[in-house]
Each structure stands twice: as C-alpha cells, then as structure tokens.
C-alpha positions as CSV (number, residue, x, y, z in Angstrom):
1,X,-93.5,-25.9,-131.7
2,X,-91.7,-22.6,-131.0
3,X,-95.1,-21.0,-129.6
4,X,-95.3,-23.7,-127.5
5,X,-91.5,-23.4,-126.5
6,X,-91.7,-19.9,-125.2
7,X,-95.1,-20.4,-123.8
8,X,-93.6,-23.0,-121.4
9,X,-90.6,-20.4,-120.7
10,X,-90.4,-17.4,-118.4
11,X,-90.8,-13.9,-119.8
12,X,-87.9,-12.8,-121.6
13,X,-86.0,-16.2,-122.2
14,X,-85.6,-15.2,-125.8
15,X,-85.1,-11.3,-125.9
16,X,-82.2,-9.1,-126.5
17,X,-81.4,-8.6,-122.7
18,X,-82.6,-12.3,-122.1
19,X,-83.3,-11.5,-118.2
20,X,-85.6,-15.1,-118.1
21,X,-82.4,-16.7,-119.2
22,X,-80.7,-14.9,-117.0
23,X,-83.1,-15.7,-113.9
24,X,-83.3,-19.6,-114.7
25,X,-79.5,-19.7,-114.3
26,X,-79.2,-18.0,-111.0
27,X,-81.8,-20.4,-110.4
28,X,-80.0,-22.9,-111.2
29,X,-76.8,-22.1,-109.2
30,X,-79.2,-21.8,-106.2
31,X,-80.5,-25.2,-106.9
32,X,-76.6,-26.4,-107.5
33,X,-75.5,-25.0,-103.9
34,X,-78.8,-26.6,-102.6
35,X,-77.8,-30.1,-103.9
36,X,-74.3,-30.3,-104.2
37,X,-72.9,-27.3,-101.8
38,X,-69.3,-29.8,-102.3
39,X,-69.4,-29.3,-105.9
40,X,-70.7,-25.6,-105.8
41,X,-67.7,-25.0,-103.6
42,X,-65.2,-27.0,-106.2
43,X,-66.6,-24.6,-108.5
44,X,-65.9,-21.6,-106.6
45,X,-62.6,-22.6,-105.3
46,X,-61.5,-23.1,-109.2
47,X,-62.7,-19.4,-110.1
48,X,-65.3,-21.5,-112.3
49,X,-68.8,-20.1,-113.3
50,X,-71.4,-22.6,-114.7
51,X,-73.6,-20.2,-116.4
52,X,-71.2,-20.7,-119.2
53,X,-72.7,-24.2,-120.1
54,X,-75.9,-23.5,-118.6
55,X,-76.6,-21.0,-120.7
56,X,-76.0,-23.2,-123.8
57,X,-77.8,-26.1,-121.7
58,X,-81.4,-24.0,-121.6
59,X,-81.4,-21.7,-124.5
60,X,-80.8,-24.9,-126.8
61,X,-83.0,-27.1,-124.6
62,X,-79.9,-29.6,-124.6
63,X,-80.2,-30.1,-128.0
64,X,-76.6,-29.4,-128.6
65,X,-75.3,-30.8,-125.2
66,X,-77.0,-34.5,-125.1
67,X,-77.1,-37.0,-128.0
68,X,-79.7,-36.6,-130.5
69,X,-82.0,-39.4,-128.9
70,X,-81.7,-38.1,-125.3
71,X,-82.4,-34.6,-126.7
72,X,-85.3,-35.8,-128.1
73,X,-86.7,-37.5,-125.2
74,X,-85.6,-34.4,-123.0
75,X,-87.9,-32.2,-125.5
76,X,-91.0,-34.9,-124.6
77,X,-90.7,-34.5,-121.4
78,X,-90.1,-30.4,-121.3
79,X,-93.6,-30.6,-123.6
80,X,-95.2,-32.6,-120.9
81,X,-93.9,-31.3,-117.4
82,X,-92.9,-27.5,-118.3
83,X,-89.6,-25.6,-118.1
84,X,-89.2,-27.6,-114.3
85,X,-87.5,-30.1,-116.7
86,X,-84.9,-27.7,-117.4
87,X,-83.6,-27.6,-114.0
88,X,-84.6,-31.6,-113.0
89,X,-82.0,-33.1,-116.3
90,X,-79.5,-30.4,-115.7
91,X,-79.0,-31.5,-112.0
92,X,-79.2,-35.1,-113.2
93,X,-76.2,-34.6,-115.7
94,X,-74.5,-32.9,-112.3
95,X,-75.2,-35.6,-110.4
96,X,-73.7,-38.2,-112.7
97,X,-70.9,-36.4,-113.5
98,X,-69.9,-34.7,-109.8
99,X,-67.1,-37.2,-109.2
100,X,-65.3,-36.7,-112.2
101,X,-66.1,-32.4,-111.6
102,X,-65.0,-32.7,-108.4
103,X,-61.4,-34.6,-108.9
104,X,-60.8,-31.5,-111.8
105,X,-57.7,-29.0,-110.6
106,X,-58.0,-25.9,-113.0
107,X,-61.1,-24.2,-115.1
108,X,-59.6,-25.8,-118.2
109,X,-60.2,-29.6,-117.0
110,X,-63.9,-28.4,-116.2
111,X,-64.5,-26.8,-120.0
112,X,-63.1,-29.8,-121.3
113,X,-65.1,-32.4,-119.2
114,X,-68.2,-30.1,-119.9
115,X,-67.8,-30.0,-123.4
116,X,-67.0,-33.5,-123.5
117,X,-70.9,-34.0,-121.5
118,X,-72.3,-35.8,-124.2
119,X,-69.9,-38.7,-124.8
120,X,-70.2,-39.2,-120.5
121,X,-73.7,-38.9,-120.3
122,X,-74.6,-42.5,-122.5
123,X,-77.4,-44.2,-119.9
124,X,-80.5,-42.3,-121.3
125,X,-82.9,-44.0,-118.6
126,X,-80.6,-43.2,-115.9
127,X,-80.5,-39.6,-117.0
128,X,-84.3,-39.4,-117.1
129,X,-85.1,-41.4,-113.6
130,X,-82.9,-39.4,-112.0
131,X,-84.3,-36.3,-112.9
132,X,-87.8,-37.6,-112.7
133,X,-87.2,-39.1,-109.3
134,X,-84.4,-37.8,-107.3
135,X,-84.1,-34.2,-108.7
136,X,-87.9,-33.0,-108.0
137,X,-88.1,-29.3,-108.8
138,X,-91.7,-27.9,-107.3
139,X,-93.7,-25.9,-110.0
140,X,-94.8,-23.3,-106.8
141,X,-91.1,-23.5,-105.3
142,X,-89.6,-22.7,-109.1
143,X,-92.4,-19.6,-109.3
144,X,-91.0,-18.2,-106.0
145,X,-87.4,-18.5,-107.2
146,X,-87.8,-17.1,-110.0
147,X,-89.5,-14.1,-109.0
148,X,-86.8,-13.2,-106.5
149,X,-84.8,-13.6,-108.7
150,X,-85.5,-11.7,-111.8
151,X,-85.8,-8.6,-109.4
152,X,-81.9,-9.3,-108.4
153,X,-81.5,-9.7,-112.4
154,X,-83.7,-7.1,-113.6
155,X,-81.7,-4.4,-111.0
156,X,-78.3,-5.3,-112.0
157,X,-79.8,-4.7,-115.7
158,X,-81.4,-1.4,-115.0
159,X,-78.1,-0.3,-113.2
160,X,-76.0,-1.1,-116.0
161,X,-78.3,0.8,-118.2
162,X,-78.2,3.4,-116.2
163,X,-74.6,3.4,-115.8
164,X,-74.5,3.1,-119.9
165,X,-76.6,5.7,-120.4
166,X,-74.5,7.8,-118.3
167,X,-71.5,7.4,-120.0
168,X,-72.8,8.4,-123.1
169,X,-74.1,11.8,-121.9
170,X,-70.7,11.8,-120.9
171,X,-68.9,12.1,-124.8
C-alpha cells in the first residue's frame, strides 16, 4: 500500500525537503483563491496561513483530520481517482465549513475550528458528492499547476540553500 501511495504522489511528497508537499499546497491555496477568493481574503486579512493544516491534511491523507470511516472511504477513492482527490475533499471540507471560517475574528478561532474539523465534518456522503461533483480538479489542469509550481518551490529551496551554504563559509 505505501508503493502505491507514493506512486499516486508527485515527486518528492515524502523526502527530507518535501518540495511535492510543498508544490500541492501552493496548489492548493491557488485552488482556494480560485473558489473561495472571500474566504482566501478572510484568511489573509487574519494574517492566517493554511498550509498549516494542509500540510497535516495531505501528508496523512486525512487520516488524522476526518473520522476513521470517512478516512477510510477518502483512501478508496485517492486509490481509485489519484492524488486529484487530495485537492477535490480538501475544498469539500472548505466548502462546508466557509461560513463558520468566515464569521472567525483572530488566527486562534481558525486553529481551533480547524482542529475541531472532524467533529463538523459528520455527513460523509455530503463530503464525498461534493468533492466528486462540485469540486472537479482536471488531471491535465493539476499537471500544469504543479509544474509551475514546483519551479517557484524548487527556487525558493535552492536560494535558501544557497543562502545556507553561504553562511557557513562564513564561520
């Protein structure tokens, strides 16, 4: 199962530097201002960056976000449709939840209704319909966002390395 896992993930997902992690996020907040620019903006406004669950949310394939049952069926369906899935239930959980995001004032009131995702997220065939049905994610669109992408990802990477390496010759 872990073959297949990282076969169905970009390059890198898993590694020390994780730069496929790193690309599926930005992704992810491209996908986010794409389908809820309001609640991209809310995010913004509140100083509040995502990739903090998000990262969580595709390195553990939800198993640690949803309830066991809905992370089961969530791992069916990533073994049948491919790491589009990723993207398709993560904008389904935004999309049930953007009302209560939106009415949050601070960063702290977002961490706690995101770590509290799993007790608000209780219609399992809601959760999957809408991803299946009103959160389409193209296979060729996802290949094209990626690549551009990891090349904004993989830069900032070398230039911290460089930057690193620098500093060291530097003591």
């Amino acid at each position: 199962m872990l073959a297949e896992t990282i076969t169905l993930l970009p390059p890198n997902f898993y590694t020390r530097h994780m730069t496929g992690l790193k690309t599926d996020v930005e992704v992810f907040k491209m996908l986010i201002q794409m389908k809820f620019p309001k609640l991209a903006k809310h995010f913004s406004n509140l100083g509040f960056e995502i990739s903090v669950f998000v990262n969580q949310w595709f390195l553990c394939l939800y198993i640690n976000t949803l309830p066991i049952q809905m992370s089961m069926r969530f791992l069916d369906c990533f073994f049948y449709d491919g790491s589009a899935m990723l993207f398709r239930v993560g904008l389904a959980i935004l999309g049930m939840t953007q009302k209560i995001l939106r009415q949050t004032t601070s960063q702290e009131e977002l961490f706690v209704i995101f770590k509290g995702l799993p007790q608000r997220i209780t219609d399992a065939n809601l959760l999957f319909e809408s991803a299946y049905s009103t959160y389409k994610v193209s296979k060729k669109k996802l290949v094209g966002w990626r690549k551009h992408y990891f090349e904004i990802v993989d830069q900032k990477y070398r230039e911290k390395l460089a930057l690193r390496n620098r500093q060291r010759a530097n003591m």
